[in-house]
C-alpha positions in Angstrom: 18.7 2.5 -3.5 18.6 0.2 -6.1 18.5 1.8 -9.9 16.8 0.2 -12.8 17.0 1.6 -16.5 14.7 1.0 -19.1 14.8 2.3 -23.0 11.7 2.9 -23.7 10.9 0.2 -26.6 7.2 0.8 -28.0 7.5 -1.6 -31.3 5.6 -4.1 -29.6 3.5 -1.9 -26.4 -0.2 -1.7 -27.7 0.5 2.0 -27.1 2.0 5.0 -29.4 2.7 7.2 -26.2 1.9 5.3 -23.2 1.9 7.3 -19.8 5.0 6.3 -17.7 2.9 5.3 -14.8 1.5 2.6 -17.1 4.6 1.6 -18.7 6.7 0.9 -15.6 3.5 -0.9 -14.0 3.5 -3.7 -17.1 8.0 -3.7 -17.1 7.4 -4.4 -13.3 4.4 -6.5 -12.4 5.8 -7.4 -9.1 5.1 -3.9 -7.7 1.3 -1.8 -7.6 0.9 0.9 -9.8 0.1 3.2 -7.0 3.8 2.3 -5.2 5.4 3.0 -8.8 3.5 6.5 -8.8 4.3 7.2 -5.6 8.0 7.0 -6.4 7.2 9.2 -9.6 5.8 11.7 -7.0 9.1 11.1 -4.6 11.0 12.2 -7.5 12.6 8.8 -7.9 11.6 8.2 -11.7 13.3 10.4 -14.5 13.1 10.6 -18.5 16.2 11.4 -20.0 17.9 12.8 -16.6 14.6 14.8 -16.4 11.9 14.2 -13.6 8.2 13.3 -14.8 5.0 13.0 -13.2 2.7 9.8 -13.9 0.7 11.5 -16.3 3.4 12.0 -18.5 3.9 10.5 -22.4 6.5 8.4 -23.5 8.4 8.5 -26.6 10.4 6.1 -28.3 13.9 5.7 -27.5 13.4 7.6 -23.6 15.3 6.2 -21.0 13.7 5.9 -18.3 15.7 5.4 -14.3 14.2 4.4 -11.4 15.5 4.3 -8.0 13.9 1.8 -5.9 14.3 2.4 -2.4 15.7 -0.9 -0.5 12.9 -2.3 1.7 12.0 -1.3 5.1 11.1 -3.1 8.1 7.2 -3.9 8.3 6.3 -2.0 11.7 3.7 -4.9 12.6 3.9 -7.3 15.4 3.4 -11.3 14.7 0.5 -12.8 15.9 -0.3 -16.8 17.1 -3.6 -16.7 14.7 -4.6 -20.1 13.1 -4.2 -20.1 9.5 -6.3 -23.2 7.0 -3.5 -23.7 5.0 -4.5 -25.3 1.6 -1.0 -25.6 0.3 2.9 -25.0 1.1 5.9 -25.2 0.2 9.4 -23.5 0.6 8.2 -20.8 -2.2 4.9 -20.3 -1.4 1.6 -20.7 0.0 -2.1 -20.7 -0.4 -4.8 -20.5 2.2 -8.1 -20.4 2.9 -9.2 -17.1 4.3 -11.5 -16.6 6.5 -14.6 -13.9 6.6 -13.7 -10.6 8.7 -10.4 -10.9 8.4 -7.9 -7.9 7.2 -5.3 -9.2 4.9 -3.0 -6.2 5.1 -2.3 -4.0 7.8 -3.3 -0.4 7.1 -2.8 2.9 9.9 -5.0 2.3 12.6 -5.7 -1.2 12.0 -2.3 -3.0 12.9 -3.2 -6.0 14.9 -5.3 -9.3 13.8 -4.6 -9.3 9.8 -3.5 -12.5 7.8 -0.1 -10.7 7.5 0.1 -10.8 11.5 -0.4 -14.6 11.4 2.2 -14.8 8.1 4.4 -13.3 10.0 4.3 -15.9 13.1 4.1 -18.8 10.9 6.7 -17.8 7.8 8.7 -16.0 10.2 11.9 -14.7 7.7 10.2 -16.7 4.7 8.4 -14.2 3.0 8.8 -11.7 0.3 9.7 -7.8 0.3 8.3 -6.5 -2.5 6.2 -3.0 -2.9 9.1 -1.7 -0.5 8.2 -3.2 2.9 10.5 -6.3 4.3 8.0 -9.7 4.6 4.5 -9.0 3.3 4.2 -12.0 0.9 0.8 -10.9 -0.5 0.8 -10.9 -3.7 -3.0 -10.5 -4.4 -6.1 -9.5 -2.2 -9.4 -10.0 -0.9 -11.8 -7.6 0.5 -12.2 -8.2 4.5 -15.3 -10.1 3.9 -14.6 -12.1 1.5 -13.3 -15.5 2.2 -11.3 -18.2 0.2 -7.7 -19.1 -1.5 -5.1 -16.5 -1.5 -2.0 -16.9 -2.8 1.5 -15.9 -0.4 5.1 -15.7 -1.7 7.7 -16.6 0.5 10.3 -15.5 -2.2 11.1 -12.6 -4.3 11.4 -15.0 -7.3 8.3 -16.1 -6.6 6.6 -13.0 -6.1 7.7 -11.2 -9.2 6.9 -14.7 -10.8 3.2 -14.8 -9.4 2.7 -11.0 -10.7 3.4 -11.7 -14.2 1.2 -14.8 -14.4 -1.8 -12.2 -12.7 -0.6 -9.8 -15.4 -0.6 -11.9 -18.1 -4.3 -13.2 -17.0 -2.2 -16.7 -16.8 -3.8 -17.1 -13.0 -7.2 -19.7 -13.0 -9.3 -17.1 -10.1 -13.0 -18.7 -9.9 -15.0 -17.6 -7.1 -18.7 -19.0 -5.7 -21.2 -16.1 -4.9 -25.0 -16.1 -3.8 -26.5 -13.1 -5.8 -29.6 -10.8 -5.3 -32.7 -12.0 -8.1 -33.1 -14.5 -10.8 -30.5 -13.9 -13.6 -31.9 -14.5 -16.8 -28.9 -16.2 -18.9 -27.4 -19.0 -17.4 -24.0 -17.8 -18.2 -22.5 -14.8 -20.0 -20.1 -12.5 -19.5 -19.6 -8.6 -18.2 -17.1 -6.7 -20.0 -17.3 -3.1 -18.1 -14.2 -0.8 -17.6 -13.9 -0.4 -13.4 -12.2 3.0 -11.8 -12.9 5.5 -9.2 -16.0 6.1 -8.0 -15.8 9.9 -9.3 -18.0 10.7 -5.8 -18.1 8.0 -3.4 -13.9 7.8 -3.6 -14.0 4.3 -1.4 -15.9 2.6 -3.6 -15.8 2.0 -7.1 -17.8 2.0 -10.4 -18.2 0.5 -14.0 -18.9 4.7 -15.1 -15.3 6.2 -14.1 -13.8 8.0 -16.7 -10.7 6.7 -16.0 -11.7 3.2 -16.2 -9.5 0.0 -16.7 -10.4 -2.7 -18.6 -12.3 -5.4 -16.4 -14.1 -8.9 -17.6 -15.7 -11.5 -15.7 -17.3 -14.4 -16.8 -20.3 -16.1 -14.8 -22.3 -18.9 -15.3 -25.5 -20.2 -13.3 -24.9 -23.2 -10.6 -28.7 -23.5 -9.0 -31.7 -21.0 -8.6 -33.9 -20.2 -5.9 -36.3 -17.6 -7.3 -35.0 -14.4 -5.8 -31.3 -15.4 -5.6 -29.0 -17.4 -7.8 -25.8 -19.2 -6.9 -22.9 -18.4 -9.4 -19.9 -18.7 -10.2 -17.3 -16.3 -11.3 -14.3 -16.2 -13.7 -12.1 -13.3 -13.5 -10.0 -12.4 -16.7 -9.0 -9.3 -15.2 -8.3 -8.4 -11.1 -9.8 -5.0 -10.7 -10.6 -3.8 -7.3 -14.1 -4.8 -5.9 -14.7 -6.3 -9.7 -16.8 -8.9 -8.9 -18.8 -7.1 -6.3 -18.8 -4.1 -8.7 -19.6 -6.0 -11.8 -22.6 -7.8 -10.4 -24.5 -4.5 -9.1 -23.8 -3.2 -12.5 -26.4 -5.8 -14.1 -28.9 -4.9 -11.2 -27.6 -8.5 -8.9 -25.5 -7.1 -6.4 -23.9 -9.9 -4.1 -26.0 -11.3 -1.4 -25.0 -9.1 1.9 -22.7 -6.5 0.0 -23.7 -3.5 2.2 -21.5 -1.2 0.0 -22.6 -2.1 -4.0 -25.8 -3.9 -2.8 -29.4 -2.8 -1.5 -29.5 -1.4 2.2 -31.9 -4.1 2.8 -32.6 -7.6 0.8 -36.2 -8.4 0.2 -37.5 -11.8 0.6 -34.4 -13.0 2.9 -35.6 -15.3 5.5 -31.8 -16.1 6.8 -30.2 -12.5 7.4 -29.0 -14.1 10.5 -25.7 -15.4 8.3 -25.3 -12.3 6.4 -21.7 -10.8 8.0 -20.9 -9.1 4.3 -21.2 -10.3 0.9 -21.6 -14.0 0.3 -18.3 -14.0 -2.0 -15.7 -16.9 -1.7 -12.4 -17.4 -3.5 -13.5 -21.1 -4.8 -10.4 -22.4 -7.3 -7.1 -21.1 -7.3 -4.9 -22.3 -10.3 -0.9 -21.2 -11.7 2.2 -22.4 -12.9 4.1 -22.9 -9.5 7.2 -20.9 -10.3 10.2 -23.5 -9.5 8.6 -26.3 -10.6 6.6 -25.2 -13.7 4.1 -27.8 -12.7 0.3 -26.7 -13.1 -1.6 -26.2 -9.4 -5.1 -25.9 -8.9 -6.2 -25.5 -5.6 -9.8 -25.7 -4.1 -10.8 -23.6 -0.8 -13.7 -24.8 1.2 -16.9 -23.0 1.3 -16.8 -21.5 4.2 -19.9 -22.8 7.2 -22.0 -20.1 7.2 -22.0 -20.2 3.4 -23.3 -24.2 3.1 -25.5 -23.1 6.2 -27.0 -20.5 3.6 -27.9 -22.7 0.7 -29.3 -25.4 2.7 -31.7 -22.7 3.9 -32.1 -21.6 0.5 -32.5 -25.2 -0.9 -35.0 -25.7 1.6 -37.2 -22.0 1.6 -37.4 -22.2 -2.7 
């Protein structure tokens, strides 16, 4: 085990009595919120020698110890699968994902993820944070998605890489093709994100228990009943995008969860596999170096396929 001990200090914390959940989440951005809770729930978090759950509400002057367990083996075989890799170096890397493709193993779906293939090409070099030896991923995309994400190699790096996406420091700009003719040609969607409070797989912009999410679009080319965007993320909520879009009645082009069942007008359904969604510009301050990096990830084929289509149908 390896303890940490924090007073709690709420001079400068946006919040009089924050819930401890929340408050080791933003002291550790390195690790998920649900992994801290989950050591709450394991009984590995106290308040003044006094075990909490995540719900409860911290005072000034608590001291709060955790006792993070040392990190376990990662149960998955490596894989020969080709990786586009945009960038790399000995801290990190970034690559270009492709659709279909799992990023993180989950039960019942060990085999064929990018951390398969990180594993065969990194071999020892990558990080083992969240409590599991050699993961490296720091962020996500949704299976379908495709485009830049970012892999640590080190713990410095990682925990380096999680501040910058907590502090909103990260440049995240994705390309999407959306259902209907948006009206503004840029704007902005500032809509809380949580739980779905029926559907618990998906999420929703009318959750309760909502965190803060913003994205900012802005209009790249019309075609009548789509538009191609672009997206800004301010925050990293899950599905925000894809969430955020539906919200304002244009759900992402082939998003069979947030979108229509079916999309009228479509004449090249043939190349829907998912939403059209693609992690375009990827930009941080490298965490050895402090040098800026911006990365660009190619559209994918089948998305250039689609607006040529598009180009050529409007």
């Amino acid at each position: 085990m390896d303890k940490h001990i924090f007073v709690v200090d709420l001079e400068q914390y946006h919040d009089d009595n924050p819930r401890i959940d929340k408050y080791i989440a933003d002291a550790m951005p390195e690790h998920t919120r649900s992994y801290l809770q989950t050591l709450i729930k394991e009984q590995k978090v106290t308040v003044d020698d006094q075990v909490v759950k995540s719900n409860y509400r911290l005072s000034q002057g608590e001291t709060i110890q955790l006792m993070l367990p040392l990190p376990v083996a990662l149960n998955v075989e490596a894989e020969d699968i080709p990786l586009e890799i945009i960038y790399e170096d000995s801290d990190l890397l970034v690559l270009n994902k492709p659709k279909g493709m799992v990023v993180h193993p989950a039960p019942g779906h060990t085999r064929g993820t990018i951390v398969n293939a990180l594993l065969n090409h990194c071999k020892e070099d990558l990080s083992g944070i969240n409590g599991v030896l050699r993961p490296g991923i720091v962020h996500r995309l949704d299976k379908d998605t495709t485009g830049a994400l970012l892999v640590c190699k080190t713990d410095k790096a990682h925990q380096e890489i999680a501040r910058q996406l907590k502090d909103h420091c990260v440049l995240r700009i994705y390309h999407a093709i959306v259902v209907g003719n948006l009206k503004e040609d840029s704007g902005t969607i500032d809509s809380s994100i949580g739980r779905h409070p029926i559907h618990r797989k998906k999420m929703s912009t009318t959750s309760k228990h909502g965190r803060e999410a913003i994205t900012h679009f802005k209009v790249l080319e019309r075609f009548g009943h789509f538009t191609y965007i672009q997206c800004e993320l301010e925050t990293g909520r899950t599905h925000q995008i894809r969430v955020h879009l539906a919200s304002i009645g244009h759900p992402v082009l082939g998003d069979l969860v947030y979108g229509p069942g079916k999309t009228p007008h479509m004449k090249c359904s043939n190349l829907l596999e998912g939403q059209v969604l693609h992690a375009k510009t990827l930009g941080f301050i490298h965490p050895s170096s402090g040098e800026v990096v911006e990365l660009d990830a190619a559209l994918p084929e089948y998305f250039v396929e689609l607006l040529t289509k598009l180009r050529y149908n409007t």
